[in-house]
C-alpha positions in Angstrom: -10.3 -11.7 -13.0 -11.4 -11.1 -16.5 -12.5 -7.9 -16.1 -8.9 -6.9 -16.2 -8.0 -8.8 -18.6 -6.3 -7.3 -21.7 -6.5 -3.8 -20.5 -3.2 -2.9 -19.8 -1.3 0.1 -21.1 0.9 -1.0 -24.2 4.4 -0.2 -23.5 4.0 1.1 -20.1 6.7 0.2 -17.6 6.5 -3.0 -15.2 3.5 -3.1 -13.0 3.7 -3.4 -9.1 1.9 -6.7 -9.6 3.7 -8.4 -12.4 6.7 -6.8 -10.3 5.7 -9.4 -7.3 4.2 -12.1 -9.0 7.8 -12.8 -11.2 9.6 -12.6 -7.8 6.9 -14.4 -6.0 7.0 -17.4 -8.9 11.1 -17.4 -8.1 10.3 -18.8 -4.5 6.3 -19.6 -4.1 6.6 -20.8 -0.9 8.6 -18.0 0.7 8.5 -14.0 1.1 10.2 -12.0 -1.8 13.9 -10.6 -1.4 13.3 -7.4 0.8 10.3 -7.3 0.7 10.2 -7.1 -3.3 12.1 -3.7 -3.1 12.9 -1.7 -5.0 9.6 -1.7 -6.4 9.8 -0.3 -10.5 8.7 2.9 -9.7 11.1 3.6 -7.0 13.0 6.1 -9.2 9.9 8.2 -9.3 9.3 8.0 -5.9 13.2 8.9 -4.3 13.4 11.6 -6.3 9.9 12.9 -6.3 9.4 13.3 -2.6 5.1 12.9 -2.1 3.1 14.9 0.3 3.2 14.5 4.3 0.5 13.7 5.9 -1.9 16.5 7.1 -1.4 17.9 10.6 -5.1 17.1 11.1 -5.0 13.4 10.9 -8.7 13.0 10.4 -8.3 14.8 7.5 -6.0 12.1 5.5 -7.7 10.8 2.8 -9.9 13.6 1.7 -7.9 14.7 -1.3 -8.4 10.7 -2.2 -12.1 11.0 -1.7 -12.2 14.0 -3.8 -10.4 12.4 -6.8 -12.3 9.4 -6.7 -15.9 10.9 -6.4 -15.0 13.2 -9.6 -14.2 9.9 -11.6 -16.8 7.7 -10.7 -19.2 10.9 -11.3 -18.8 10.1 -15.2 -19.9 6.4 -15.4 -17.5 6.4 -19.0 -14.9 7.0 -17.3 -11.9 4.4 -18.0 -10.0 3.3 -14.7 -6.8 3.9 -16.7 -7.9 7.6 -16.0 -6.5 7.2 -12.7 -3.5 5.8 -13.5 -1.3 8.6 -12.0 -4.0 10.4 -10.6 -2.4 9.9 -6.8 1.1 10.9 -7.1 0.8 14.4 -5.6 -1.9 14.0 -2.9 -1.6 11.6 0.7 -2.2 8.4 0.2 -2.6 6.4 3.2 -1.6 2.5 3.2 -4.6 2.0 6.4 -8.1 1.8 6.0 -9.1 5.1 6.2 -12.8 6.4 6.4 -12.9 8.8 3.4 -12.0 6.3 0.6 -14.1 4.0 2.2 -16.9 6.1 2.2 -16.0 7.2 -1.6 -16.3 3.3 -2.4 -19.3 3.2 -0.9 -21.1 6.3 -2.1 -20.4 5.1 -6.1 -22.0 2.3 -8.3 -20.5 -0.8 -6.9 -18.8 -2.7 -10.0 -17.3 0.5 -10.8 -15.7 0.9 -8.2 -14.7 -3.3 -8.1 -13.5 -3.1 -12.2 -11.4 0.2 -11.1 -9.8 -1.3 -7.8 -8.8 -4.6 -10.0 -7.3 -2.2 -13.0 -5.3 0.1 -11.0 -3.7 -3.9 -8.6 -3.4 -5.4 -11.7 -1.9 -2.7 -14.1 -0.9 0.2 -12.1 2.7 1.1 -12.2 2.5 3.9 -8.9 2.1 2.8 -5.8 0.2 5.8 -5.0 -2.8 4.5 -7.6 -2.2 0.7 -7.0 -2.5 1.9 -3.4 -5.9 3.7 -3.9 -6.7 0.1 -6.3 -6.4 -1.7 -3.1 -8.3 0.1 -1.0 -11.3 0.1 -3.2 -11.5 -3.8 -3.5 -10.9 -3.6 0.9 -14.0 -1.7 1.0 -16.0 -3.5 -1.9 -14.4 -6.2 -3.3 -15.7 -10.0 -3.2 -13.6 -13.7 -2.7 -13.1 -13.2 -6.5 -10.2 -10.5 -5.7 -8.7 -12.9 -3.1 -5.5 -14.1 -5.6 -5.3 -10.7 -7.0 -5.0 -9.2 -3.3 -3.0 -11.8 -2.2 -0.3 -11.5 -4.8 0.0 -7.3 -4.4 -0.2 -8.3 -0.6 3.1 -10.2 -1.4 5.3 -6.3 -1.3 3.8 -6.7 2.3 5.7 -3.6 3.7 3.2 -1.4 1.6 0.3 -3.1 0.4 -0.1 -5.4 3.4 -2.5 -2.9 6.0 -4.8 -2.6 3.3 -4.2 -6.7 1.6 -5.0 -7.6 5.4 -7.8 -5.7 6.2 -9.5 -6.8 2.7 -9.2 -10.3 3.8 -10.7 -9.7 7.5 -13.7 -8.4 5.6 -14.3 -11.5 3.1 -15.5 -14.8 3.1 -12.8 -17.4 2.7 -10.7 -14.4 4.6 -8.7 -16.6 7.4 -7.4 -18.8 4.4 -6.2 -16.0 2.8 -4.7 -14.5 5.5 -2.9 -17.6 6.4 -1.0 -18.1 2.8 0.0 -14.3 3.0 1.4 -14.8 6.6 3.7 -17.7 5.5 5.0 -15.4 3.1 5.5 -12.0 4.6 8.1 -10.8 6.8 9.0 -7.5 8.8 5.9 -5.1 9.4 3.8 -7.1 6.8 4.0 -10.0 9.3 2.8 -7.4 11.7 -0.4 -6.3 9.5 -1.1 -9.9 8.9 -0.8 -11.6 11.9 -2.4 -9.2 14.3 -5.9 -9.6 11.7 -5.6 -12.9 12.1 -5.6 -12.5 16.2 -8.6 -10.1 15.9 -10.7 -12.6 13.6 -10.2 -15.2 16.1 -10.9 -17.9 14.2 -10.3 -21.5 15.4 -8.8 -22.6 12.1 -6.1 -20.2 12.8 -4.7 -21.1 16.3 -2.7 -24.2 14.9 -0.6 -21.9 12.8 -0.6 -19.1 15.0 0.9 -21.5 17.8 3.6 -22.8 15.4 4.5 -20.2 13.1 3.5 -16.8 14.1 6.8 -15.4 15.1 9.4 -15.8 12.9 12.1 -14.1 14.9 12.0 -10.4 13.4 12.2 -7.8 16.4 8.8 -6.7 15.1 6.8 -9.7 16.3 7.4 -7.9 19.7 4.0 -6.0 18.8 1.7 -9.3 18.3 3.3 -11.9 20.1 1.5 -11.2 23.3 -2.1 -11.1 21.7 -0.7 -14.9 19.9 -0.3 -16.4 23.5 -3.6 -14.6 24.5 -5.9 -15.2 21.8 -4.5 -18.9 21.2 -5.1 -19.4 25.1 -1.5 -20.9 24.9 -1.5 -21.8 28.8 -4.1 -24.3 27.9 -2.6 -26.2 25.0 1.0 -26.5 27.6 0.2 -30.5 27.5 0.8 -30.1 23.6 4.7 -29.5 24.1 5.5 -33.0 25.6 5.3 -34.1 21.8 5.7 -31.3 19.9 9.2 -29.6 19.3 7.7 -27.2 17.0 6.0 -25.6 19.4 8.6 -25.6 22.2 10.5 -23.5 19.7 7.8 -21.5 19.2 6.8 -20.6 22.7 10.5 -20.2 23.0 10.2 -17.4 21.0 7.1 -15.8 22.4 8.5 -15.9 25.2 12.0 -14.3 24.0 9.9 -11.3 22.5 7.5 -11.0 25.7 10.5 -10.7 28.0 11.8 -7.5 26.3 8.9 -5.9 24.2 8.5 -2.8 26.5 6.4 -0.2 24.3 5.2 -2.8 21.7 3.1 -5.4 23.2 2.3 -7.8 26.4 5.6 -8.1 28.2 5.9 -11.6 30.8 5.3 -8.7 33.3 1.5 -8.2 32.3 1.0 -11.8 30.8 -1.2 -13.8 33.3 -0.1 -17.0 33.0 3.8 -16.2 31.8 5.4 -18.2 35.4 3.2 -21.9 34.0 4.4 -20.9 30.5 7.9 -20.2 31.2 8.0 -23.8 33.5 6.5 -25.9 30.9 9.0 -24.5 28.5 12.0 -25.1 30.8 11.3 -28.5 31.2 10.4 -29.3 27.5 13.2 -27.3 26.2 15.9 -29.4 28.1 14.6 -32.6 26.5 15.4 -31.5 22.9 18.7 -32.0 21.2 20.8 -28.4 21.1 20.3 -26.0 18.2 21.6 -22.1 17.7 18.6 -21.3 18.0 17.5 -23.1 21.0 20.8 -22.2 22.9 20.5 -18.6 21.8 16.6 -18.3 23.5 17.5 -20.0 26.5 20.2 -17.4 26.9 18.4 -14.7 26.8 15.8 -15.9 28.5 18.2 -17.3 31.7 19.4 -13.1 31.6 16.6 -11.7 31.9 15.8 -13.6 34.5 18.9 -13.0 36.0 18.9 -9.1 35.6 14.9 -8.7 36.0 13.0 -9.0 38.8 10.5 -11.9 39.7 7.5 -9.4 38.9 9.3 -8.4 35.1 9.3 -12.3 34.2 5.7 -12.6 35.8 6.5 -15.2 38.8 7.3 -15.5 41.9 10.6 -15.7 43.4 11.2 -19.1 43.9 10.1 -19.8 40.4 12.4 -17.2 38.9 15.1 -18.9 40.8 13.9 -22.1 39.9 13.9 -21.3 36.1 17.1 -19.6 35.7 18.8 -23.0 37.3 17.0 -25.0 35.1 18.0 -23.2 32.1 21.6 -22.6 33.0 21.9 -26.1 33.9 21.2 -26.7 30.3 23.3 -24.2 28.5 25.9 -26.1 30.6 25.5 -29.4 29.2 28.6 -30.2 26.6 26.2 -30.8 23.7 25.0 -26.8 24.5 28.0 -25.9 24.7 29.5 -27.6 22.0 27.0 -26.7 19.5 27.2 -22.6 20.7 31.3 -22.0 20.2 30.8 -24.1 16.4 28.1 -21.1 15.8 30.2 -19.0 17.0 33.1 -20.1 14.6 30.7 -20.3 11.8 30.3 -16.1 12.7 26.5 -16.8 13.7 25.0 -13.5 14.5 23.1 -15.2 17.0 26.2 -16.6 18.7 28.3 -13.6 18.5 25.5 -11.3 19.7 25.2 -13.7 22.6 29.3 -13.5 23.4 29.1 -9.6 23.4 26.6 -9.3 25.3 25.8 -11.9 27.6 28.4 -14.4 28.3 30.0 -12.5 30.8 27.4 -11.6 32.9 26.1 -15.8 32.7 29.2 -16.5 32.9 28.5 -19.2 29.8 31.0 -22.3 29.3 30.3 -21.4 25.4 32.2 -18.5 25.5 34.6 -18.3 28.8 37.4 -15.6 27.6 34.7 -13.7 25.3 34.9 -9.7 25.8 32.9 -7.5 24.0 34.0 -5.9 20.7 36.2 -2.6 21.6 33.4 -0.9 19.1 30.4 -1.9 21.4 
């Protein structure tokens, strides 16, 4: 990093990376406040609406290429030059083939000392955008920490932060500290690299922590189970709880992920899953959480038809007794109407919209809210 050092603008306004490392410092161990939103330059950018992208979508990221390719044409030229260079062209947030090949076409520590200036000091997303995208295409482990922390405003900067890391040495490490610290469609970006890369050091996390509940892991949670080879590490869940949460969750977004991902319909293995999870699940004290999956779960099993859960008849059947038999229980029950009271979203999403057709102990008088 100290090629960047001491070359920031005096008196400029925050940057986007001192912006996220002061929020990041306020919680290291867990994703910033909205995503880090608003970011310091948000004024600019609500009131200063930036170009659409072009109607020809192959064509994104030529206007980038263009600016770039002048710059690095002058081998004096100060990255600081580009400082605001981006605010009135597209700037995509993917990988895109135009900047790549504009990284690649000019001298390559150029290219690394102007990516690291415009993440580190740039105070547009636009330019800390471009930044990030140069050190994807050339950058080395050395930008890891650098990527990492600008990876951190993850709805943003966490396309490119991911794809830099699938490319890098030491990139599966990386990948893993940004995914226990992103949320929303940064968890998206960062998870489904990790699923492509594949990489055994991976699958314990992936197994444990991948979904953290957001609607959104509805688009990776599929290719978790898959590339994990979850129906082969069942035995696991006899002595760990942490996973029978886990796969409860999988399972929660897999029954109702239609459009995003792998649904249980399409899942090859989703009646041995959803068996070894019923019996495991029944063995562990009650939570909201636990009570609130099952629920959902027992519905759609319920509603759906054998083929939409991915088993046969007799195991749908099967399954739904099993898990109504434990939302039954008093401790279930107990533990759902105290979330409930407590005004758990959970719980009260459950009593408007499930309890009467499960007909749930939990919540026996429950009607909807006149509103829904």
């Amino acid at each position: 990093m100290s090629e960047t050092t001491g070359t920031g603008l005096p008196g400029s306004p925050t940057s986007l990376f001192d912006h996220a490392l002061q929020l990041h410092q306020l919680a290291p161990g867990e994703p910033l406040p909205r995503d880090g939103e608003p970011y310091p330059d948000d004024e600019s950018h609500r009131h200063r609406r930036g170009p659409d992208a072009p109607e020809d979508r192959h064509s994104a990221g030529k206007d980038v290429a263009l600016i770039m390719d002048t710059h690095f044409a002058r081998a004096s030229a100060p990255p600081s030059e580009l400082a605001d260079a981006f605010h009135d062209v597209y700037v995509p947030i993917h990988r895109n083939e135009h900047i790549a090949a504009a990284a690649e076409r000019a001298d390559r520590e150029s290219v690394r000392r102007t990516g690291r200036w415009l993440v580190r000091y740039g105070t547009d997303r636009c330019s800390v955008t471009v930044g990030l995208a140069l050190l994807a295409a050339v950058g080395t482990a050395d930008d890891i920490p650098l990527i990492q922390t600008i990876g951190l405003l993850s709805d943003h900067f966490g396309p490119l932060a991911a794809h830099a890391f699938e490319r890098q040495t030491g990139g599966v490490e990386a990948l893993l500290w940004l995914a226990e610290r992103v949320t929303g469609w940064g968890r998206v970006y960062v998870v489904e690299a990790l699923c492509r890369l594949d990489d055994p050091a991976a699958r314990p996390w992936l197994l444990h922590k991948a979904c953290d509940g957001d609607s959104l892991n509805g688009y990776f949670a599929g290719h978790v189970a898959t590339v994990t080879k979850l129906h082969e590490a069942l035995a696991d869940l006899d002595t760990d709880s942490e996973m029978v949460d886990h796969v409860g969750r999988l399972l929660h977004l897999m029954s109702d992920c239609g459009g995003m991902g792998l649904t249980l319909a399409r899942y090859p293995h989703s009646g041995a899953v959803l068996e070894a999870h019923a019996r495991q699940v029944g063995l562990l004290g009650a939570t909201v959480e636990r009570y609130f999956t099952i629920a959902v779960l027992a519905q759609h099993l319920t509603t759906e038809s054998p083929e939409a859960a991915g088993c046969t008849a007799a195991q749908q059947e099967a399954l739904r007794e099993t898990y109504l038999d434990v939302l039954d229980r008093e401790e279930w029950t107990q533990v759902a109407r105290a979330g409930f009271v407590a005004d758990d979203n959970w719980m009260r999403w459950l009593a408007d919209h499930r309890a009467l057709q499960l007909r749930l102990r939990a919540f026996p008088d429950r009607e909807p809210d006149a509103e829904e």
